[in-house]
C-alpha positions in Angstrom: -13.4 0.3 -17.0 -15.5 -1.0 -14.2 -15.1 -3.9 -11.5 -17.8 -6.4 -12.9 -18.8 -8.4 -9.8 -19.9 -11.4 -12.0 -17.2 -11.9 -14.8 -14.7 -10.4 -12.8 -15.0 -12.7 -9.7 -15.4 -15.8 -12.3 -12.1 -15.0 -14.3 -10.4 -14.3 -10.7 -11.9 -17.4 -9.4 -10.2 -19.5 -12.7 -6.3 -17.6 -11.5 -7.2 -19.1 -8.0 -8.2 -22.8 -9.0 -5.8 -22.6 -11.9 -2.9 -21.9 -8.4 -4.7 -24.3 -6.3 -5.0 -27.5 -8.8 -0.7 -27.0 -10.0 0.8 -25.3 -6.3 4.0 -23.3 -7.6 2.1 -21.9 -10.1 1.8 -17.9 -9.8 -1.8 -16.2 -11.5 -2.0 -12.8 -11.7 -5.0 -10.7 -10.6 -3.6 -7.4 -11.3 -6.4 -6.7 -14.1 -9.0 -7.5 -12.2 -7.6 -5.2 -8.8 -7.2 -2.4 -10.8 -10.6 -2.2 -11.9 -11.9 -2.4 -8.7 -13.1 1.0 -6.6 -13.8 0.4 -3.3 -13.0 2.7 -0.2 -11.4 0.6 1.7 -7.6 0.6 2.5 -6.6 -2.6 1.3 -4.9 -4.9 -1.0 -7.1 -4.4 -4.1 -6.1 -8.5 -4.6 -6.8 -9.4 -1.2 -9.8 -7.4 -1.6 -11.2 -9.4 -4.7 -10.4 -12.5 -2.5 -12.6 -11.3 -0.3 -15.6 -11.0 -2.6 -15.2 -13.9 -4.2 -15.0 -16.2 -1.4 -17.4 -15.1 1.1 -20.8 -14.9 1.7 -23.7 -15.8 4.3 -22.5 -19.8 4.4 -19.1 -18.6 6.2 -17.3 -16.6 8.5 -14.3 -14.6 8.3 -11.3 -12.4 10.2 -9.4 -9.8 9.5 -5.9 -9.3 11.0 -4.9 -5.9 10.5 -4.8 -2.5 12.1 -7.5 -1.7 10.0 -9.5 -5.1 10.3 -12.2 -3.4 12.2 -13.3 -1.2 9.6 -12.5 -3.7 6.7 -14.5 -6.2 8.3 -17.5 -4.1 8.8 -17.6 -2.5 5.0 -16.8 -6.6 3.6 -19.9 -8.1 6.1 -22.2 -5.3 4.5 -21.1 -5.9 1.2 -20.6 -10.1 1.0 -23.7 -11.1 4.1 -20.8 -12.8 5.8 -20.2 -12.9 9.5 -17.4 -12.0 11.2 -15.5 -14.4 14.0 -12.8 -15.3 16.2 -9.9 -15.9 14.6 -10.3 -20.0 16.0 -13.7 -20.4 14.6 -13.0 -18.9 11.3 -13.6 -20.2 7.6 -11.5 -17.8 6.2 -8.4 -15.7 7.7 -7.3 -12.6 6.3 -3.5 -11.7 7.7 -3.0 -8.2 6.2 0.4 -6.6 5.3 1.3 -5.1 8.6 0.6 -7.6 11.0 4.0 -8.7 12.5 5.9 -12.2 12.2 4.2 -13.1 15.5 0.9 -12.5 15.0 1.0 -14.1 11.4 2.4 -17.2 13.5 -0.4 -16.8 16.0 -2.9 -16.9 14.0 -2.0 -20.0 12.0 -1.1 -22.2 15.7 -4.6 -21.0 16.5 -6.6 -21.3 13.6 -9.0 -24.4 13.1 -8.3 -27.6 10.8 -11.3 -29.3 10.7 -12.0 -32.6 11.7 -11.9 -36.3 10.6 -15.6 -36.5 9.9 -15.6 -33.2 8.4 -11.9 -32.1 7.3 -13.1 -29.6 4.9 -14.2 -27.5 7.7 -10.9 -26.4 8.1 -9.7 -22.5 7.8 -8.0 -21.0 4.6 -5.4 -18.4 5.2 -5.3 -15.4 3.0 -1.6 -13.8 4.0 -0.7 -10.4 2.3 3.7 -10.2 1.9 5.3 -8.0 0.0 6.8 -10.3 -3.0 5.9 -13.5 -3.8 8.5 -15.5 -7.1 9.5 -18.3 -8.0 13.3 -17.9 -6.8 14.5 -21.2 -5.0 13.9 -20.7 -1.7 11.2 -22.9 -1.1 10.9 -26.9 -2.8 7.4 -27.4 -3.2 6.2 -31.6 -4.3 3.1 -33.2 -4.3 -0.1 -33.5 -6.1 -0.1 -31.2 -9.0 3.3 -31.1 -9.1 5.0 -32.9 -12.0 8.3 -33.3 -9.8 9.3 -30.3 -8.0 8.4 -26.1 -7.7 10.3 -23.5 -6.1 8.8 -20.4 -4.4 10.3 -17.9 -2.4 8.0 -15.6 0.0 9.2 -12.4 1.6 8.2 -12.6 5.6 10.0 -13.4 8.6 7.6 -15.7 10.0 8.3 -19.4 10.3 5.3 -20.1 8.7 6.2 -23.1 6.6 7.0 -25.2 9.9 4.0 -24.0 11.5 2.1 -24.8 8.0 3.6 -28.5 8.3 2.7 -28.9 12.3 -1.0 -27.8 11.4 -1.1 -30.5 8.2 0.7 -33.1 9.5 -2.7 -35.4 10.2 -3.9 -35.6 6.3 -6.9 -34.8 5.9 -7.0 -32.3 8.2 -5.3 -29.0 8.1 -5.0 -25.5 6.5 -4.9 -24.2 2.9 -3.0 -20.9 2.5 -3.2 -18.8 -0.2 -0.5 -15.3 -0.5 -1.0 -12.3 -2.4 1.9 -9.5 -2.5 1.8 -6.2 -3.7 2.2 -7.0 -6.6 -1.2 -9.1 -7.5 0.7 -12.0 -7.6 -1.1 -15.5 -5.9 0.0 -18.5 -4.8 -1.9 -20.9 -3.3 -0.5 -23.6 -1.2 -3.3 -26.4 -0.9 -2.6 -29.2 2.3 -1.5 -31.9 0.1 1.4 -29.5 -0.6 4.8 -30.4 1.1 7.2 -27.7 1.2 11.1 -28.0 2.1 13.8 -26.0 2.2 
């Protein structure tokens, strides 16, 4: 069966909302990666991200050692522009960047403004197993009382996370995907202990 760029994206698009609006919660976009063909080596997930969020309205960047080619096949196919990783809508941290650049990236990436706080950057981070062991306490809105999630990286990205969010309403969403076709999505309103 083929990728259908309309029902596919919208069913994919319901996972993602469905993980943003109750954070903890883990959708699944492995039907929807599988049926997708495109020659790119990728995350099919991270992939379908891709073409559902972006288009000529926003930029992106890839982090990755493929980024250059990934981001010049995804511009051709979505209309949307490439940037520097501090100007960026949307961030794309692929599987084999290391801790330090994942932690780069989200010290440098942009979180909007008080007049305009939704002009902040989303971070799309590729690890290898996302569950819902209790590593991580998540609370907040959406939450009845508390989640758990565990994420496999080395990074310290949870206090960088916090750093960047600590103003309300300005900061970074973060979204994960892992091998899998698991998702998570962590929106700012999210606070995560340990």
């Amino acid at each position: 069966m083929k990728f259908d760029y309309v029902h596919d994206i919208q069913r994919a698009y319901r996972k993602l909302i469905d993980s943003i609006s109750k954070p903890g919660t883990i959708s699944s976009l492995d039907e929807e990666s599988r049926k997708l063909d495109l020659a790119v080596s990728c995350n099919k997930s991270i992939l379908v991200l891709m073409l559902m969020l972006l288009d000529t309205e926003v930029t992106f960047h890839i982090a990755g050692q493929e980024a250059e080619n990934i981001s010049r096949y995804i511009s051709q196919l979505t209309y949307s522009r490439v940037a520097p990783l501090e100007e960026a809508d949307f961030i794309y941290i692929l599987e084999d960047v290391g801790s330090k650049e994942l932690e780069s990236a989200i010290k440098r990436c942009k979180i909007g403004d008080l007049v305009n706080p939704h002009l902040s950057a989303t971070l799309i981070i590729e690890v290898e197993e996302i569950s819902n062991h209790k590593d991580l306490v998540l609370r907040g809105p959406g939450i009845k009382e508390e989640k758990y999630i565990s994420i496999s990286t080395e990074a310290r990205w949870a206090a960088l996370r916090a750093e960047k969010n600590i103003e309300y309403p300005l900061g970074i969403e973060m979204y994960f995907v892992d091998k899998e076709h698991k998702l998570l999505a962590l929106p700012r309103t999210t606070k995560i202990t340990k």
